[in-house]
C-alpha positions as CSV (number, residue, x, y, z in Angstrom):
1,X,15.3,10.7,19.0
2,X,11.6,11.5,18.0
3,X,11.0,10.9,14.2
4,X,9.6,14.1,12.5
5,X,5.7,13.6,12.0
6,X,4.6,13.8,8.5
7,X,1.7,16.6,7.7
8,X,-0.8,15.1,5.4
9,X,-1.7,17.1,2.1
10,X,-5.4,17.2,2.4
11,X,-6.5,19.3,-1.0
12,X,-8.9,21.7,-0.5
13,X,-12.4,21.0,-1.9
14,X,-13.3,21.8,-5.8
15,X,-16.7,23.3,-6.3
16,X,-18.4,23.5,-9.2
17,X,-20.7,26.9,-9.8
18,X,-23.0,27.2,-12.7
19,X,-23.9,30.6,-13.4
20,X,-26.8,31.4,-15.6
21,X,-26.2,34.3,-18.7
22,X,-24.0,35.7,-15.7
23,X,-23.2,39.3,-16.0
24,X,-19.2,39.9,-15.6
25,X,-19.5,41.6,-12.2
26,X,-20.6,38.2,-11.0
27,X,-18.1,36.0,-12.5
28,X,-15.3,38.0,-11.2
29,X,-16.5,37.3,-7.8
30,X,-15.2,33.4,-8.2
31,X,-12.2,34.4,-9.7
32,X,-10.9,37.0,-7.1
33,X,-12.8,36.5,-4.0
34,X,-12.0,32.6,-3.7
35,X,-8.2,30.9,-3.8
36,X,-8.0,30.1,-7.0
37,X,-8.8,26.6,-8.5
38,X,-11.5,26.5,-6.0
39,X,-14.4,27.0,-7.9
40,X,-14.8,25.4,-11.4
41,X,-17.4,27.8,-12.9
42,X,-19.6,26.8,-15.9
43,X,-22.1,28.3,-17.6
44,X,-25.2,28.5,-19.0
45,X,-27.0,30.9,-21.7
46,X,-30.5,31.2,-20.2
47,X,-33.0,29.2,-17.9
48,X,-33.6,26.2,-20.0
49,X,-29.5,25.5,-21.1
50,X,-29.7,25.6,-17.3
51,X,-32.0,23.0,-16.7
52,X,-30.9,20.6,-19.0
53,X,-27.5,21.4,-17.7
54,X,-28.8,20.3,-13.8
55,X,-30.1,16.8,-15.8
56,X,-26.9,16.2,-17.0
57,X,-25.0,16.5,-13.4
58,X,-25.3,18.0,-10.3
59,X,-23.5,21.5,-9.3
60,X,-22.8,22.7,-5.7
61,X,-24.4,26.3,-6.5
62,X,-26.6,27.7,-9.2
63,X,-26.8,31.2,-10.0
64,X,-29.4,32.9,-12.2
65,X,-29.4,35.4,-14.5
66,X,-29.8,39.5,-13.4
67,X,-31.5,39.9,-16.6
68,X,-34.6,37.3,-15.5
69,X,-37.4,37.9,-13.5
70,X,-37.8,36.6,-9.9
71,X,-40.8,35.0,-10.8
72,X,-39.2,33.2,-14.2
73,X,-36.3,31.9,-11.8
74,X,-38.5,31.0,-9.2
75,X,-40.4,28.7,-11.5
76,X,-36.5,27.3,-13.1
77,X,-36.1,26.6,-9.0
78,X,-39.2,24.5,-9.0
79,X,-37.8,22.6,-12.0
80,X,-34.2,21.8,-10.7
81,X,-35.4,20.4,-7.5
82,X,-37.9,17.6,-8.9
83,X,-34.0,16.7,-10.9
84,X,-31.1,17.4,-8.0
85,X,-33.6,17.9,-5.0
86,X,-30.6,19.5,-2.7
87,X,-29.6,22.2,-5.1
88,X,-28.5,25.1,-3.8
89,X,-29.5,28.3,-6.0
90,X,-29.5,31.8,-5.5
91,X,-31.5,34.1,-7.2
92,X,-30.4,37.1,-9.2
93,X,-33.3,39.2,-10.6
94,X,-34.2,42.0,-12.7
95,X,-37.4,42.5,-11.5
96,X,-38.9,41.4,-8.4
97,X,-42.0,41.6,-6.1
98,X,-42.5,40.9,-2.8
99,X,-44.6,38.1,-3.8
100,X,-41.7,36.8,-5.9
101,X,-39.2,36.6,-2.7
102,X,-41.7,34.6,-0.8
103,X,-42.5,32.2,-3.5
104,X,-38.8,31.8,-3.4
105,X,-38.2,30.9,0.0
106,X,-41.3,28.5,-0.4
107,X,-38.8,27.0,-2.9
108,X,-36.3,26.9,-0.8
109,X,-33.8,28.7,-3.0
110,X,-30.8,29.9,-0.7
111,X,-31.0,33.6,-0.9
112,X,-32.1,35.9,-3.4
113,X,-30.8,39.3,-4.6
114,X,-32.7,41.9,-6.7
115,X,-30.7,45.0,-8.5
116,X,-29.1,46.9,-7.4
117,X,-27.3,43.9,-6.1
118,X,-24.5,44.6,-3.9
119,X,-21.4,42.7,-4.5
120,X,-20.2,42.3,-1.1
121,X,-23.3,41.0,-0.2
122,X,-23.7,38.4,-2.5
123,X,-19.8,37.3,-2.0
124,X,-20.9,36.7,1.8
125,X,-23.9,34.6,1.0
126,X,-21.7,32.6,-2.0
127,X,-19.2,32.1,1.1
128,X,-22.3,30.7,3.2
129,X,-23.4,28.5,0.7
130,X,-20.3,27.3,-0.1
131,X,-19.0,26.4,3.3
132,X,-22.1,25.4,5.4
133,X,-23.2,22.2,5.8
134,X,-26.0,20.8,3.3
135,X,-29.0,22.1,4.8
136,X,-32.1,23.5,2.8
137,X,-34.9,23.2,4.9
138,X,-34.1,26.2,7.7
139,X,-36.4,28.5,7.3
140,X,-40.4,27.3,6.9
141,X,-42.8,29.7,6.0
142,X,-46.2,29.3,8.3
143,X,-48.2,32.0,6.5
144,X,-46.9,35.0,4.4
145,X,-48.4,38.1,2.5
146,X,-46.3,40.6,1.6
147,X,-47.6,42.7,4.4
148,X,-47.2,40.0,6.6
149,X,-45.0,37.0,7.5
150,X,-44.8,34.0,9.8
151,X,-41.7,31.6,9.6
152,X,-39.5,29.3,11.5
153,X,-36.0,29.6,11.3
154,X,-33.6,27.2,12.6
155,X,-31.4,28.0,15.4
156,X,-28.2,28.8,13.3
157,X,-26.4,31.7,12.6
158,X,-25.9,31.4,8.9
159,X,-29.8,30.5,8.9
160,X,-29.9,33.9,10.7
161,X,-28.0,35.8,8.0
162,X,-29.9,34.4,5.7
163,X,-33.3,35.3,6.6
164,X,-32.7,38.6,7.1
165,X,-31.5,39.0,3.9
166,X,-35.1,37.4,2.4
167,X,-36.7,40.0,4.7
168,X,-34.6,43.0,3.4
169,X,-35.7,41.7,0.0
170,X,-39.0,41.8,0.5
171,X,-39.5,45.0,2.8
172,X,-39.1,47.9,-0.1
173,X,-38.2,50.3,2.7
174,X,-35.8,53.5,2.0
175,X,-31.9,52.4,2.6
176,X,-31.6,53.9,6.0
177,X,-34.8,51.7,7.7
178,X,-33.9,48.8,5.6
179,X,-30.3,48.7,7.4
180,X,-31.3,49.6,10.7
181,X,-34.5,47.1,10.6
182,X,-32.0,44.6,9.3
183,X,-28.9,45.4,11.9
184,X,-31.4,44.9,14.5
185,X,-33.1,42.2,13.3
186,X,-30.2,40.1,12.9
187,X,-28.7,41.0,16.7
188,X,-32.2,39.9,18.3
189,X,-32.2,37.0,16.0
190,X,-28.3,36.1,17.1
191,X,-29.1,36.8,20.4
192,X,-31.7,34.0,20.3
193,X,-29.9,31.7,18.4
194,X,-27.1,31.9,21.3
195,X,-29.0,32.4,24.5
196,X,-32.3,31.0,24.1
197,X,-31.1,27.6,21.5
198,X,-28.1,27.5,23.2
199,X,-26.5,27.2,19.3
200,X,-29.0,24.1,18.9
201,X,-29.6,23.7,15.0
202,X,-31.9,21.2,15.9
203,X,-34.0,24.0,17.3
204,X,-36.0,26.8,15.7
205,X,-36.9,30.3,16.4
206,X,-40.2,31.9,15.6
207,X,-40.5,35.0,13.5
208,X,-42.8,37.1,12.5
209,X,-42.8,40.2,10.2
210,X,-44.7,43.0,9.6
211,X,-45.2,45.5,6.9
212,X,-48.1,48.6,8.1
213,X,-48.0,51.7,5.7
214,X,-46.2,53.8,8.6
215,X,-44.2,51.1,10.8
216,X,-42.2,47.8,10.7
217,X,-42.6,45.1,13.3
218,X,-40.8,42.0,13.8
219,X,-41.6,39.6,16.4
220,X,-38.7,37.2,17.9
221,X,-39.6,33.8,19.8
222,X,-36.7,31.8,21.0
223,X,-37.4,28.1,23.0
224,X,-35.6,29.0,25.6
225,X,-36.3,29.9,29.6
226,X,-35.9,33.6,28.9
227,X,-34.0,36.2,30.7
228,X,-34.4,39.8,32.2
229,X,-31.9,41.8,31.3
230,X,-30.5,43.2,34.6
231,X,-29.4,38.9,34.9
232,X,-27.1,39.4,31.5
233,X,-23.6,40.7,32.6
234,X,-22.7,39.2,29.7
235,X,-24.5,41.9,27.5
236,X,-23.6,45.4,27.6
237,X,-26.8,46.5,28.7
238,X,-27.0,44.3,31.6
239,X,-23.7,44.7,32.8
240,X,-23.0,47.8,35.0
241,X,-19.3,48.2,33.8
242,X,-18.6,50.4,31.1
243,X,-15.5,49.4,30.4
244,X,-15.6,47.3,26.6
245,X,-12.5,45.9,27.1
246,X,-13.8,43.6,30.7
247,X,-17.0,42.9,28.6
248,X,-14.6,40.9,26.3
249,X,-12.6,39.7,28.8
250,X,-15.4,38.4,30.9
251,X,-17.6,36.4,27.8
252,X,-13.7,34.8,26.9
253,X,-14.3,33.5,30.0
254,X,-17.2,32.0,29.8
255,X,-16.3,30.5,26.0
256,X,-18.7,33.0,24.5
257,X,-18.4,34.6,21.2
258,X,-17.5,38.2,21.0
259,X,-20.2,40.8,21.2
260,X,-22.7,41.4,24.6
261,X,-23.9,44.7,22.4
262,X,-26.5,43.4,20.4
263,X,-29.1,44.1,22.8
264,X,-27.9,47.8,22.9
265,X,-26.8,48.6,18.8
266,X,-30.8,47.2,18.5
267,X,-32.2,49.6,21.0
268,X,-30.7,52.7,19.1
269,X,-31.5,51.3,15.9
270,X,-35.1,50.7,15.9
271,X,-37.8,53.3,18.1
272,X,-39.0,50.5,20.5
273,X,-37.7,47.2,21.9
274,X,-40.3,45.4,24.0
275,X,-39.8,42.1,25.7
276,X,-42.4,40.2,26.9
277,X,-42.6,38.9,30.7
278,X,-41.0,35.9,30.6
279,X,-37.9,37.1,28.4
280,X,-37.7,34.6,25.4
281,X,-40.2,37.2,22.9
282,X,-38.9,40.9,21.8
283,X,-41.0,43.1,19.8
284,X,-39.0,45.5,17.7
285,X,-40.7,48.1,16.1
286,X,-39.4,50.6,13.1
287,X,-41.5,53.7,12.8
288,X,-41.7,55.3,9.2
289,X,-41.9,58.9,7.7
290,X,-42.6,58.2,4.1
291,X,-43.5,61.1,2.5
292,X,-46.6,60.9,-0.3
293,X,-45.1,60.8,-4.0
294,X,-43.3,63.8,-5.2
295,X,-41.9,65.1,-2.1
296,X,-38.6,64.8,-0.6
297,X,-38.4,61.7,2.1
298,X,-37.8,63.2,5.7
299,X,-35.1,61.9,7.8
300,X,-36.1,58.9,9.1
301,X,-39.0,59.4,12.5
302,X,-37.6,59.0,16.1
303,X,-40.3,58.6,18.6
304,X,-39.4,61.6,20.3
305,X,-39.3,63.6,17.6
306,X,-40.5,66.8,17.8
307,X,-43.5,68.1,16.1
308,X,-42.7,70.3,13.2
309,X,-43.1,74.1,13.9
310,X,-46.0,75.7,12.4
311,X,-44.8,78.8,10.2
C-alpha cells in the first residue's frame, strides 16, 4: 500500500513596509488588500525619521508621504540608495512636475503617484513590487525633457506596467487621452515584450515619448525580426475569423497568453498606428483638442472629425 505523502508547510513570506507620515487611505491598503500577517508595516513621521530608519535596517518597500513634494522625496530617494542601494520606494506626492517624475526614474524609484492618487492603482503597483523579482534597473532613461523622452525598457511585463504609469505621470493630459494614450501604449508595449523579446528580460525595448502642444507620440522599438500583420493569426487583426472564442482557442494552442486584440483596442484608441517597413517600430499618435483657458474642453479630436459648422 502507498504511504500518504506529507505536504510541506512552506510559510508565506513576511514583508516589511515602511510608510512615511502615511495618510489612512494608504495604510488600509496593507491591511485589507493583502492576507493578513503578510506585511509588517512601520512607520515613520517625515523624510528624515525615514532615513535614519533605512540606516538602522533594510525594508522591502518604502512609501512616502502625499503631503511631500516629488522633488523633496526625490532627493530622500537619492539618500536611501547611497545606505540600502536596492530599495524599492514609491513615491507619493503632493505636488509634482513633470521634471519631478523624470528625476525620479533617474533615481530609480519604483513608481510614482501624484494626487489624486487612485487606490486601485497604487494597490497594483504595491502587488508588483512586492512580488517581482529584485530588479531596479529596467527602465534607463537616454535623454528626457518633459516634452520629450528617450528610454529603454526591459522586455518584461511588469517593467511594461510600470513605465507607463511614469508616462501617465508625466503627460498632464485630460483623463480621457491619458487613458487611451496609456491603454494603447501598454498593448504595443506588451505586444513587444511578447512577439518581438520573445518574454526575454534580458532584452530591452526602445521608447520614445512625445509631448507637442496639440498631439502625443510614442514611438515603440522591439529587437525582434518584425512582422506584417496579415502573418499574425494570432492577433485579432490579422486573423480573418471573427469568432473570439477560436482566437482563444487557437493562441491555447500555441502556449500563448490570452489576448490577440491589442493590436486592434490600440487602433481605436489612439488616431494613427503606423508601422514601419520591417514590422519591429509602431508610431502611435494621440491628437489633442485642448481648448485655450476658460473654455469648456471639446470631446476629445478624431482625425475624421468634421469641421465645425459655421453659424
Amino acid at each position: 500500500m502507498g504511504g500518504v505523502i506529507p505536504i510541506e508547510a512552506k510559510p508565506f513570506p513576511v514583508r516589511t513596509a515602511l510608510l512615511v507620515d502615511a495618510d489612512p487611505t494608504v495604510e488600509n491598503i496593507f491591511a485589507t488588500a493583502f492576507p493578513a500577517g503578510s506585511w509588517v508595516v512601520l512607520h515613520a513621521t517625515d523624510n528624515v525619521a525615514a532615513l535614519a530608519a533605512v540606516e538602522t535596517r533594510p525594508y522591502d518597500l518604502i512609501l512616502t508621504s502625499e503631503r511631500s513634494s516629488g522633488h523633496e522625496d526625490v532627493q530622500l530617494l537619492r539618500r536611501i540608495r547611497l545606505v540600502r542601494p536596492h530599495t524599492r520606494l514609491i513615491i507619493l506626492a503632493d505636488e509634482s512636475t513633470p521634471l519631478d517624475v523624470i528625476a525620479s526614474i533617474r533615481a530609480r524609484a519604483f513608481s510614482y503617484f501624484a494626487k489624486p492618487i487612485d487606490v486601485d492603482l497604487l494597490t497594483e503597483m504595491i502587488r508588483l513590487a512586492a512580488d517581482g523579482p529584485t530588479w531596479d534597473d529596467g527602465i534607463e532613461i537616454i535623454s528626457a525633457t518633459p516634452e520629450w523622452i528617450r528610454m529603454m525598457v526591459r522586455a518584461d511585463q511588469r517593467t511594461a506596467d510600470r513605465v507607463v504609469h511614469f508616462l501617465a505621470e508625466i503627460a498632464e493630459l485630460p483623463p480621457e487621452e491619458r487613458f487611451a494614450v496609456g491603454m494603447a501604449s501598454r498593448e504595443i508595449l506588451m505586444n513587444a515584450v511578447e512577439h518581438g523579446a520573445r518574454m526575454d528580460p534580458t532584452k530591452y525595448l526602445e521608447l520614445s515619448y512625445v509631448r507637442a502642444k496639440n498631439m502625443v507620440m510614442c514611438r515603440v522599438k522591439d529587437p525582434g525580426e518584425g512582422f506584417t500583420l496579415d502573418e499574425i493569426p494570432h492577433s485579432a487583426i490579422g486573423s480573418p475569423n471573427e469568432d473570439p472564442l477560436q482566437l482563444i482557442e487557437y493562441r491555447a494552442e500555441l502556449g500563448m497568453r490570452p489576448g490577440g486584440y491589442g493590436v486592434l483596442l490600440a487602433q481605436k484608441l489612439v488616431d494613427e498606428l503606423i508601422y514601419n517597413q520591417k514590422g519591429n517600430e509602431v508610431l502611435l499618435v494621440k491628437y489633442l483638442n485642448l481648448a485655450p483657458k476658460g473654455e469648456s474642453t471639446a470631446a476629445p479630436s478624431q482625425a475624421n472629425d468634421a469641421p465645425p459648422s459655421v453659424g
